[in-house]
N, C-alpha and C positions, 0 to 999 in steps of 0.2 A: 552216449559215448562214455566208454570211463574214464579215468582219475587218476596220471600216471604218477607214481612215486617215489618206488625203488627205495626203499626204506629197511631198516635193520628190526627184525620182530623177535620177540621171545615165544618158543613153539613146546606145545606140551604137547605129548605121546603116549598111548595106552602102554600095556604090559608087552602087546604085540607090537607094537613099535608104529601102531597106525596115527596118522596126526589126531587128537583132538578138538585142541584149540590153540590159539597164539593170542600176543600182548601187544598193544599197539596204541605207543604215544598215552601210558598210562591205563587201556583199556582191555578187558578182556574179550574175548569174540569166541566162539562154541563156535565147531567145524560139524555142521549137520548133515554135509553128504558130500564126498569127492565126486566132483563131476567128470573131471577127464586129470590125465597126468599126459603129460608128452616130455621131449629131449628138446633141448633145445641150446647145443653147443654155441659158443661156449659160456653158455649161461648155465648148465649144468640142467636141471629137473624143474620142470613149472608143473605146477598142482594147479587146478582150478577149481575151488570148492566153494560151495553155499556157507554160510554163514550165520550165526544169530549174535547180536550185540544189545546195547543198550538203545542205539540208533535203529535197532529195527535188523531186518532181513539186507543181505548182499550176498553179489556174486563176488569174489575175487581170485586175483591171481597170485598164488607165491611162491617164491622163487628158490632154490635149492643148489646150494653149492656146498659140497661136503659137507659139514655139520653147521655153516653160514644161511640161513635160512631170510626173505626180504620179501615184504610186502611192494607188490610190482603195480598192480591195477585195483582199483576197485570202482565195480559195474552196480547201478542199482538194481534190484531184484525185480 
């Protein structure tokens, strides 16, 4: 089961404006492959992408509201 949070993230972006990676509670996390995007009014955009950290491999979910971006779930890998 995952780990609801809903939390406020600092999100880095290529050239192309594709996600990276994000900062969270001090930590950096590398965004290793978008697994799905969907709509999700009115919560605006959830991403659900794979991840690599210091803690190893996750799933999570984040969340997108105009340029407001929030760490929603995180599933272990």
């Amino acid at each position: 089961m995952g780990q609801l949070l809903n939390e406020p993230i600092r999100t880095e972006h290529d050239t192309a404006g594709r996600l990276t990676a994000y900062e969270w509670r001090g930590a950096r996390y590398a965004v290793a492959k978008v697994l799905k995007t969907y709509a999700a009014p009115p919560h605006g955009t959830v991403y659900r992408v794979r991840v690599t950290g210091a803690d190893g491999v996750a799933v999570v979910e984040l969340g997108r509201d105009a340029d407001n971006w929030r760490l929603r779930h995180v599933f272990p890998a």
